[in-house]
C-alpha positions in Angstrom: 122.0 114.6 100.1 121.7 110.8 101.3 119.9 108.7 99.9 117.0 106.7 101.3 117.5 102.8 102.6 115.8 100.3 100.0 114.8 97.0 101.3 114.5 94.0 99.8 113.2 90.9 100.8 113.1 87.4 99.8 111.5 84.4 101.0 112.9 81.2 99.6 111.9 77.8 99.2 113.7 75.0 97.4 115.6 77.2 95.3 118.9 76.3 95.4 119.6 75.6 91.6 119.3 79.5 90.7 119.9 81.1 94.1 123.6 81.8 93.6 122.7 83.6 90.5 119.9 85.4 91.7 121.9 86.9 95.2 125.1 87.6 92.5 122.8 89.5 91.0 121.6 91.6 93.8 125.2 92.1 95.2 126.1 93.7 91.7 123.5 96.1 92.1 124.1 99.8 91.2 122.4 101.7 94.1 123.5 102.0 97.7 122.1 102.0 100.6 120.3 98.3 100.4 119.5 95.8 102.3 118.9 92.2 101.9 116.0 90.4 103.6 116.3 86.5 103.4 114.2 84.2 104.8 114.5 80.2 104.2 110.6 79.2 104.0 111.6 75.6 105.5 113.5 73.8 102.3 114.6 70.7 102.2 117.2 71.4 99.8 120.3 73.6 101.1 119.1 77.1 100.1 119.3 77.9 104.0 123.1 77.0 103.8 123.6 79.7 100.4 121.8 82.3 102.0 123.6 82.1 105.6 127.2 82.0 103.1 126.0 84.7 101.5 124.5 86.8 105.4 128.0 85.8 106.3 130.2 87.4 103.7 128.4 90.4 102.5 126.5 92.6 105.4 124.3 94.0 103.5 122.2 90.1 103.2 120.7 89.7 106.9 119.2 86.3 107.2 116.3 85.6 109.3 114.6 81.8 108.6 111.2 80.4 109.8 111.2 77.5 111.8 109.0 75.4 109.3 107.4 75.9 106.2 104.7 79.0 106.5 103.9 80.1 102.8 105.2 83.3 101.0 102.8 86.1 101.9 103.1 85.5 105.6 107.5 85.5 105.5 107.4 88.0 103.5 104.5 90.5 105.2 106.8 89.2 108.6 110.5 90.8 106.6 108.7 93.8 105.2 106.8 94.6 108.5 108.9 93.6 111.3 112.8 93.6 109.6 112.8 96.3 107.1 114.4 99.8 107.7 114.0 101.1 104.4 111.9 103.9 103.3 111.3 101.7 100.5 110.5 98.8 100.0 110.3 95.7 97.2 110.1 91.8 97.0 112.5 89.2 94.9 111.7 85.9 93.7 114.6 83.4 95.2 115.2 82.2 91.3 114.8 85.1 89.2 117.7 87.9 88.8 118.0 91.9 88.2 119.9 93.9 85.9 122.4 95.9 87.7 121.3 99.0 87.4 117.6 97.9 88.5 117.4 99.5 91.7 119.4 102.5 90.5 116.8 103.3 87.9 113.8 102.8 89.4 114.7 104.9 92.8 116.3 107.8 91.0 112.4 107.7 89.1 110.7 107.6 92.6 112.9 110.0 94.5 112.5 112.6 91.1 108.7 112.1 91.8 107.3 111.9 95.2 104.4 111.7 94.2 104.2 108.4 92.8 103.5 105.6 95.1 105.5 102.6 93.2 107.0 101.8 90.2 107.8 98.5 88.0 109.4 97.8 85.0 109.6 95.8 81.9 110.8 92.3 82.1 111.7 89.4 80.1 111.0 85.9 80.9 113.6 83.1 81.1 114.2 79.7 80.8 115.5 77.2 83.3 118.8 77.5 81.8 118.7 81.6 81.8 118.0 81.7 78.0 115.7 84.3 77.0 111.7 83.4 76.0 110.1 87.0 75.5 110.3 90.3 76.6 106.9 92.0 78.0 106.5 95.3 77.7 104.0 97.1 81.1 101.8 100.5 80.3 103.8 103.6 81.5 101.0 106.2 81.3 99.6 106.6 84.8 96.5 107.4 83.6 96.0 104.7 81.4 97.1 102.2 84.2 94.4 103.6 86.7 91.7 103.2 84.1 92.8 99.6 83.3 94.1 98.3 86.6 90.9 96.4 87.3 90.5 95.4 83.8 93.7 93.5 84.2 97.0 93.5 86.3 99.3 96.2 85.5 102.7 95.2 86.9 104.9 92.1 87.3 104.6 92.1 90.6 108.5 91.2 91.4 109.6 94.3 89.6 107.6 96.3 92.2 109.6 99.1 94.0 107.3 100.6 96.7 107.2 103.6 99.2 106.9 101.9 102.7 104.5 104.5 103.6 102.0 103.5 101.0 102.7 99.5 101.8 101.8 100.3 105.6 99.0 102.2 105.1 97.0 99.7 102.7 98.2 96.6 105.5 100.6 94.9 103.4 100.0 91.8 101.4 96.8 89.9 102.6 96.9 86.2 103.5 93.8 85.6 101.7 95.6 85.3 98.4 98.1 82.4 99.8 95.8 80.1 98.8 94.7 81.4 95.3 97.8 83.8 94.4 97.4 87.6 92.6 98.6 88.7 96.0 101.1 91.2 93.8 97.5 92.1 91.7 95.5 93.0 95.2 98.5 95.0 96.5 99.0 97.0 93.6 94.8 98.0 93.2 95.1 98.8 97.1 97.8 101.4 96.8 97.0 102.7 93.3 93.4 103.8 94.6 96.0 106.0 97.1 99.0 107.1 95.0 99.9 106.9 90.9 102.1 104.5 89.7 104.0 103.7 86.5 106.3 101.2 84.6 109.7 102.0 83.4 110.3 101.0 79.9 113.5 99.6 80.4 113.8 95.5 80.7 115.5 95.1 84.1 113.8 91.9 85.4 114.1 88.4 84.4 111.4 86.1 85.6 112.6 82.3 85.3 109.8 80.0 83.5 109.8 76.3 83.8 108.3 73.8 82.0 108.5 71.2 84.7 106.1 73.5 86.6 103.2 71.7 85.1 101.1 70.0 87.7 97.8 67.7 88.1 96.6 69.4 90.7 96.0 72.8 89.2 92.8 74.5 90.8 90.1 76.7 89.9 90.9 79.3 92.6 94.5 79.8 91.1 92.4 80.2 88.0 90.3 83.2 88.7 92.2 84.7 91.3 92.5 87.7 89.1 88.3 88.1 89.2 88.4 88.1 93.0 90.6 90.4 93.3 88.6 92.7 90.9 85.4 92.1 92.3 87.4 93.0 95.6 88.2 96.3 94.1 84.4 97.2 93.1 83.4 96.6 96.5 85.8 99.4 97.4 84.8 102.1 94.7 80.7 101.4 95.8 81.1 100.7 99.3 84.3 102.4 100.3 85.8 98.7 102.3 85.8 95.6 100.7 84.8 92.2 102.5 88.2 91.2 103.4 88.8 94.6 105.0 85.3 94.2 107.3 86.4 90.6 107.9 83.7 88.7 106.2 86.0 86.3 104.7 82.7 83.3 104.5 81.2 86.2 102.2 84.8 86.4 100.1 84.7 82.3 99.9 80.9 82.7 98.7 81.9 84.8 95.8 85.3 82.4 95.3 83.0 79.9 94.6 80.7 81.5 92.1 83.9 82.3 90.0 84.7 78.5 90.1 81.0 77.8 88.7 82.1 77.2 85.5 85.5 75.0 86.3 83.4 72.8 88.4 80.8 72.2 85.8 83.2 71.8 82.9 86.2 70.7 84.6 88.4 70.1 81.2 88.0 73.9 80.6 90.7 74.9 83.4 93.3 72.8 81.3 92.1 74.1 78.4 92.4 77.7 79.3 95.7 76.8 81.2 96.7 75.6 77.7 96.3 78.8 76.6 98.2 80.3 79.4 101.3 78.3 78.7 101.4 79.1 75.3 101.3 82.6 75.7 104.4 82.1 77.6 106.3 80.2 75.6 106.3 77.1 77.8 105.2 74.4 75.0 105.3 71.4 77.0 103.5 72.3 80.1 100.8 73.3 77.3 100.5 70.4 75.9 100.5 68.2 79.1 97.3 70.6 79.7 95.9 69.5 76.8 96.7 66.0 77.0 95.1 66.6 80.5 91.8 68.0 79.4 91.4 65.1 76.9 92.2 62.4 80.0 89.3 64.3 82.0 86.7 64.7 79.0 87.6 62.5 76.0 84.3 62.8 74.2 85.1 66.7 73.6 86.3 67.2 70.4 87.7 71.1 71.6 90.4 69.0 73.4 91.8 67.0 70.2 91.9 70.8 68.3 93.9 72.5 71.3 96.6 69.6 71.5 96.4 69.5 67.7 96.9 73.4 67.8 100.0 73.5 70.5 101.6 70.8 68.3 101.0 73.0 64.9 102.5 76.0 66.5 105.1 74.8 68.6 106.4 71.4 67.1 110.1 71.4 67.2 110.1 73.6 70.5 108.4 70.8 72.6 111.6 68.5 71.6 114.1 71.4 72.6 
C-alpha cells in the first residue's frame, strides 16, 4: 500500500543561526513521501540563500519566497493552501528541530486511526545553544482534551500533524490572530469541534527558547490572546458561527478590548504576569527584565520589589549562566 504525501511547511524570517540544524533535521526524517514547503518571509539575514542551497540539493525542499515581509499566518495559509499536495499536512518553526522518527510516528498513529483529525506530541524546550530546559508533557486522552480545550490550549502547536481535509474544511489559520498570536490555539478548537485529537507521549519536538526574546513593547493583546480565542469558541457552541466567521471583526475588536481592561488600567500587571510566564519556562533573564520593567512603569507597588526579589531567590546562579 502507498503511503500518503505529508506536507510541511515553513515560513522563515531571520533565522539563519539555527536553520541549517533545523532543515538537517527534517532531511533525516524517517518517513517518506514528504515534502518541504519553504518560504523566506523577507529577511534581511541570508536565510533565503540556506533554503534555495537546501531546494537545490535535496528535491524534496521546494522553495517558494514572498516578495517582502507579509507575516506568518498569511505565508503559511498561502504554502498550505495553494503549494501543498499532501493529504496531510503540518507547520515547522524555521529554528526549532524534530526527532527523526517524528513524522514516522505520528502518521503511522493517524493512518491506524482515521478517525482522528490531528495529532501532536510531547516536546521539550531548548536553549539558544540546543541545550535542554524542560520537557512538557500534552494530555493524550481525547476525551479529556475535548473537555479542556477551551479551558486551556491542548497542543504545541508546531508538533501539529493534520488531515488536509479537516484544515480545509475549518478555512485554515485566520489572519485575525497575526496580530495577537494563538493562531495554533483557534485552529486546533476549530477542528477538534469536527474530529478527535490526541498527543503522543513520546518527546519528538524541540522548541528553541531565547532569553534575548524579551522586549519593551510587549502588548496586552499577545497577553490574552488565549481568552479571545475561547470566547471565540463559546460563540460557536451557543450560536453555531462565531463573529470572525460572520465577518464582524469591529464586534471581535470590541471584545479584544474588554480583555485588555485590566492591562490598560494596571499597566505593570502585564510584566508582572509575563514574569510569571518566563519563569515557567525557564528563561530567568527575560523574567527578570519583566520585573525590572514593571517596577520602571509603577515604582510605588511594592508587588513589583517581591516578584524581582522572587526570580532572583529562585533562579540566582541561572541568570549569570
Amino acid at each position: 500500500m502507498t503511503k500518503p504525501l505529508l506536507s510541511v511547511v515553513l515560513s522563515v524570517y531571520n533565522a539563519a543561526p539555527y536553520l541549517e540544524d533545523c532543515l538537517t533535521a527534517l532531511a533525516k526524517q524517517t518517513y517518506e513521501p514528504v515534502e518541504f514547503w519553504l518560504a523566506d518571509d523577507g529577511s534581511s539575514d541570508n536565510s533565503r540563500a540556506i533554503l534555495d542551497q537546501w531546494a537545490a540539493k535535496d528535491k524534496r525542499f521546494k522553495t517558494d519566497h514572498n516578495d517582502k515581509n507579509r507575516g506568518k499566518i498569511k505565508t503559511i495559509n498561502r504554502l498550505l493552501k495553494e503549494k501543498a499536495n499532501g493529504e496531510f499536512l503540518s507547520v515547522h518553526d524555521a529554528d526549532d528541530y524534530s526527532a527523526p522518527n517524528r513524522f514516522e510516528l505520528q502518521m503511522n498513529f493517524l493512518l491506524a486511526h482515521p478517525e482522528f483529525g490531528f495529532c501532536g506530541t510531547a516536546y521539550e524546550s531548548i536553549s539558544a545553544k540546543g541545550q535542554r530546559i524542560a520537557v512538557y508533557q500534552k494530555e493524550s486522552d481525547p476525551k479529556i482534551i475535548k473537555a479542556q480545550i477551551t479551558q486551556h490550549n491542548q497542543f504545541c502547536g508546531a508538533t501539529m500533524i493534520y488531515r488536509a481535509s479537516l484544515f480545509h474544511k475549518v478555512g485554515g489559520y485566520r489572519h485575525f490572530f497575526n496580530r495577537i498570536g494563538n493562531e495554533d490555539y483557534d485552529l486546533s478548537c476549530r477542528m477538534l469541534e469536527l474530529m478527535p485529537a490526541t498527543n503522543l507521549p513520546d518527546n519528538l519536538y524541540a522548541y528553541r527558547q531565547l532569553n534575548n526574546s524579551f522586549s519593551k513593547t510587549l502588548k496586552a493583546e499577545n497577553a490574552v490572546g488565549h481568552k479571545l480565542v475561547q470566547w471565540l469558541a463559546q460563540e460557536r457552541k451557543d450560536k453555531g458561527q462565531d463573529a470572525l466567521q460572520l465577518g464582524e471583526e469591529e464586534r471581535v475588536l470590541e471584545q479584544l478590548e474588554v480583555l485588555c481592561q485590566p492591562y490598560r488600567q494596571t499597566p505593570d500587571l502585564l510584566y508582572r504576569e509575563y514574569a510569571a510566564s518566563y519563569m515557567y519556562q525557564h528563561l530567568y533573564r527575560s523574567a527578570f527584565f519583566a520585573a525590572l520593567q514593571a517596577i520602571k512603569i509603577a515604582p510605588k507597588h511594592l508587588i513589583n520589589y517581591r516578584t524581582a526579589f522572587y526570580i532572583l531567590r529562585k533562579a540566582n546562579i541561572k541568570l549569570l549562566n
